[in-house]
N, C-alpha and C positions, 0 to 999 in steps of 0.2 A: 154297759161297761163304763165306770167310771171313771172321769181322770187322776189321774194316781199325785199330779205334780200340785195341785191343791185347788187348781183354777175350777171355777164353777162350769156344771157341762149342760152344751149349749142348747137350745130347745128348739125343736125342727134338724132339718140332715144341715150336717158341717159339708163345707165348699170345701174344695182342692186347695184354697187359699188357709183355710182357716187347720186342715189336713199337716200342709207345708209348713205353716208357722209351730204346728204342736208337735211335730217330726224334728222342725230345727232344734225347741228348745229342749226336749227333750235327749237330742245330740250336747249340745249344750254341757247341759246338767251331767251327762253321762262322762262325758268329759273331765268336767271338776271332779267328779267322785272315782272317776282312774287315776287321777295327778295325785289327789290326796292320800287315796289308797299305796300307789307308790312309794310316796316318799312317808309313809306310815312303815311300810314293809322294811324300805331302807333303813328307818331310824330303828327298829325291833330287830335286826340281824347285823345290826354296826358293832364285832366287837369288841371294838372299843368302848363303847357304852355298856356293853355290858360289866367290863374289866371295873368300870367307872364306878358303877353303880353295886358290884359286888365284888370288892378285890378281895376280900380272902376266901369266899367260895371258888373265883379262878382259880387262885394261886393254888387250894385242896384239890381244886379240878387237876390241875397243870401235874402236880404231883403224883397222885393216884394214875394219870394215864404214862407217867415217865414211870412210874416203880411198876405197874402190868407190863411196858412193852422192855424194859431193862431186863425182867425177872424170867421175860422166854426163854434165855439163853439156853 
């Protein structure tokens, strides 16, 4: 089994020490790549940014869902 994080893998059995240090960075890494993902999510469901980036697809949006829920009566 290779190491996935790029480091070259190591020749003879890995220590408890060497175990630990690939276990931290690995926490690490996994770390940045949830923070980022996060605030990836946030920026793709802000809608505001959407409104931003397609105002008259909203505004047809905003329309179309007021003339369906008007038109139940």
């Amino acid at each position: 089994m290779g190491a996935s994080n790029g480091s070259p893998k190591p020749l003879g059995p890995r220590t408890s020490a060497m175990l630990r240090a690939d276990i931290e960075r690995t926490r690490a890494e996994l770390a940045t790549s949830v923070s980022e993902l996060r605030e990836e999510v946030a920026f793709v469901a802000d809608w505001r940014e959407w409104v931003r980036r397609h105002p008259y697809t909203c505004v047809g949006a905003a329309f179309a869902v007021g003339y369906l829920l008007g038109s139940r009566r």
